[in-house]
C-alpha positions in Angstrom: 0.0 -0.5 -14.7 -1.5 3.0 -16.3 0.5 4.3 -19.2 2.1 7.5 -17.9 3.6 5.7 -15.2 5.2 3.4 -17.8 6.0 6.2 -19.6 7.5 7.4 -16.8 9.5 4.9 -15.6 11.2 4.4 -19.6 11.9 8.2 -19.6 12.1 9.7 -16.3 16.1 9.4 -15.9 17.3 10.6 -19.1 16.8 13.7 -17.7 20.0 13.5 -16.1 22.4 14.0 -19.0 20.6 17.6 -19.7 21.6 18.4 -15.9 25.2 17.6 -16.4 25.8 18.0 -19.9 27.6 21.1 -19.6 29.3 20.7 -16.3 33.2 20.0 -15.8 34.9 17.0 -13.8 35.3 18.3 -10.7 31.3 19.6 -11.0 30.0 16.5 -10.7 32.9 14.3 -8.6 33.6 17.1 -5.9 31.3 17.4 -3.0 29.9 20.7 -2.3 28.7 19.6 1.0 31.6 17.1 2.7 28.4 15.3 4.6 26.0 14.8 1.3 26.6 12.9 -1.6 28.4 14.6 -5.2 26.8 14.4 -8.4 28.5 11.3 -9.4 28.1 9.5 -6.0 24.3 10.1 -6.4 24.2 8.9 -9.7 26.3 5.6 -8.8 23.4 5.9 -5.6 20.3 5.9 -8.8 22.7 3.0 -11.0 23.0 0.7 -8.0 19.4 1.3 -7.1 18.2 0.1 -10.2 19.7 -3.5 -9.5 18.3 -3.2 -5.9 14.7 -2.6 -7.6 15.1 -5.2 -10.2 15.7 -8.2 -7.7 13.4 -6.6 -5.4 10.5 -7.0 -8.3 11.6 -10.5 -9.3 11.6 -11.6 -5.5 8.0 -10.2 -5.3 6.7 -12.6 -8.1 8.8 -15.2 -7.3 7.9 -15.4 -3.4 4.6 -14.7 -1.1 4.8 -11.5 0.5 8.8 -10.6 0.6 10.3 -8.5 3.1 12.8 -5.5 2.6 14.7 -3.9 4.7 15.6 0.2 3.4 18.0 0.2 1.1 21.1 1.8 2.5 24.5 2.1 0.6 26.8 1.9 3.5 25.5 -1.8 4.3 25.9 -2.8 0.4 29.7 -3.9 -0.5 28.3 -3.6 -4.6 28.1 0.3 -3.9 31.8 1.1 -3.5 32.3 -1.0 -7.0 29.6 0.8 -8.3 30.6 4.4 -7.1 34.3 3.7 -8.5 33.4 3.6 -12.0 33.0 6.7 -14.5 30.2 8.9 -13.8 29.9 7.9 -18.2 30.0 3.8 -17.5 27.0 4.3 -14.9 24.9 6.2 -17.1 25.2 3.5 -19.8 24.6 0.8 -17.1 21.7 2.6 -15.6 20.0 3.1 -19.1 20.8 -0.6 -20.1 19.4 -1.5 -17.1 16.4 0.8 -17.2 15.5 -0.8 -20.2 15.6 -3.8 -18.5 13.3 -3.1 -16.3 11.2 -1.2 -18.4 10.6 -4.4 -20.5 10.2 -6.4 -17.4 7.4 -4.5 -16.3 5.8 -4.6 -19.3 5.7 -8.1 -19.5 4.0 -8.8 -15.9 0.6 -10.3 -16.5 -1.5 -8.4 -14.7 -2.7 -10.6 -12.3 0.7 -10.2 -11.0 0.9 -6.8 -10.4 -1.4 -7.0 -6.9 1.5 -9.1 -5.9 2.8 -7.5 -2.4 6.3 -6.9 -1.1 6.4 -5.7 1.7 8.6 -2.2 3.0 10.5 -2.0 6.6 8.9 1.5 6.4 6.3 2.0 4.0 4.8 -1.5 5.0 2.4 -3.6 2.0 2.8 -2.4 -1.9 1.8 -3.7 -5.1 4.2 -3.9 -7.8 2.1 -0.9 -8.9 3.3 0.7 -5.8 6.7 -0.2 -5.5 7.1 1.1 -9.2 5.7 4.6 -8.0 7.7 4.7 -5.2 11.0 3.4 -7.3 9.6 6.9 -9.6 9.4 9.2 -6.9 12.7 8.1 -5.3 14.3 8.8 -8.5 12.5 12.2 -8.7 14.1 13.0 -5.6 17.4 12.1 -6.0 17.5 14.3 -9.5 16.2 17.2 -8.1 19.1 17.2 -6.1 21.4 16.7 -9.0 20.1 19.8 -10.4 20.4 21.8 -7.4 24.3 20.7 -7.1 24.6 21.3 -10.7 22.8 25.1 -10.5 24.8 25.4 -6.9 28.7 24.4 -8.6 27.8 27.6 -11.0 26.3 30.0 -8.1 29.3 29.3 -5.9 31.7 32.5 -5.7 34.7 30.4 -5.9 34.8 27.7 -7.2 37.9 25.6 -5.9 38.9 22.9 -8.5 39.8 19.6 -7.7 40.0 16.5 -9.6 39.7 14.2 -6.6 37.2 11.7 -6.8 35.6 11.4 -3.1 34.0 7.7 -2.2 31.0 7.9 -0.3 31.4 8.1 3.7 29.6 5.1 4.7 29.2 6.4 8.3 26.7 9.3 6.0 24.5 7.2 3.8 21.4 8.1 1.5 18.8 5.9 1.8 15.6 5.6 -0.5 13.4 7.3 1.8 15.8 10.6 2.2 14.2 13.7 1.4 
C-alpha cells in the first residue's frame, strides 16, 4: 500500500472536528434538507461505515473472492443504534476504530493485499482498492458536512430546534452517493 494513502486513511477524518467545532446542537442534529441526512446522521453514516469496512477487509483475507452487496443504512438494524448516540460518542468510536483499522492495514503482508472482494457495483478490488474507495467515500461524505455546516451559517433564518431526527430509512445514503 503507498504511504500517502496510509497517511491518508490515519488522518483523513480528523478533519471533521475543524468543520463542526464551532457549530451549535441544532447545527449539526437538525436537517436542513428533510430528504438528506444532518450532520450527525452522516457522521453516525461515516462511524457505522467504518465497522462495515473492517469486516469487509477481514472477510476478504479470510475467504476467496467475497461478495458485497452496497452498503445501505436503511437495510442495517446497527445504524439506528448507531445514529442514537451523541454526535461526541461517535467521533470517539470512529477514531478508536480508525485506529483500528489503520493498524490492521499496516499489518497485512503484502502478499495479501492483491486479495479480491468483490463490489455489487464496482465489481473486483484489491484491498488496495477497497481502501481507496473506503478514502474517497469518506471524502465525499465530509465534503458534505462542510457544506451543511457553511449552509446552517448562510441560512437567513435560522429556526432552532433541539430535535434529534433519526434517519428516514425509506431515504438512505449509500457508499456510492454522490
Amino acid at each position: 500500500m503507498y504511504q500517502q494513502t496510509i497517511e491518508r486513511f490515519c488522518n483523513q477524518h480528523k478533519t471533521i472536528k475543524n468543520y463542526i467545532d464551532d457549530l451549535p446542537p441544532e447545527a449539526i442534529y437538525r436537517r436542513l434538507n428533510p430528504d438528506k441526512f444532518s450532520i450527525h446522521e452522516t457522521i453516525a453514516y461515516l462511524t457505522r461505515y467504518h465497522h462495515v469496512f473492517m469486516n469487509r477487509l477481514h472477510m476478504i483475507i479470510q475467504d476467496i473472492n467475497p461478495y458485497f452487496e452496497v452498503y445501505k443504512p436503511d437495510r442495517d438494524p446497527e445504524f439506528r443504534f448507531t445514529c442514537a448516540k451523541s454526535t461526541g460518542s461517535l467521533l470517539h468510536e470512529m477514531y478508536r476504530v480508525r485506529d483500528e483499522l489503520c493498524g490492521f492495514l499496516q499489518a497485512i503482508p503484502s502478499e495479501d493485499f492483491a486479495r479480491i472482494g468483490i463490489h455489487e457495483v464496482l465489481g473486483r478490488m484489491t484491498i488496495d482498492q477497497w481502501s481507496e474507495f473506503f478514502l474517497l467515500h469518506e471524502s465525499t461524505q465530509l465534503f458534505k458536512i462542510f457544506k451543511l455546516a457553511g449552509s446552517f451559517w448562510s441560512m437567513e433564518s435560522v429556526l432552532h430546534s433541539n430535535v434529534i431526527h433519526l434517519p428516514l430509512l425509506s431515504n438512505y445514503l449509500d457508499e456510492l452517493a454522490v
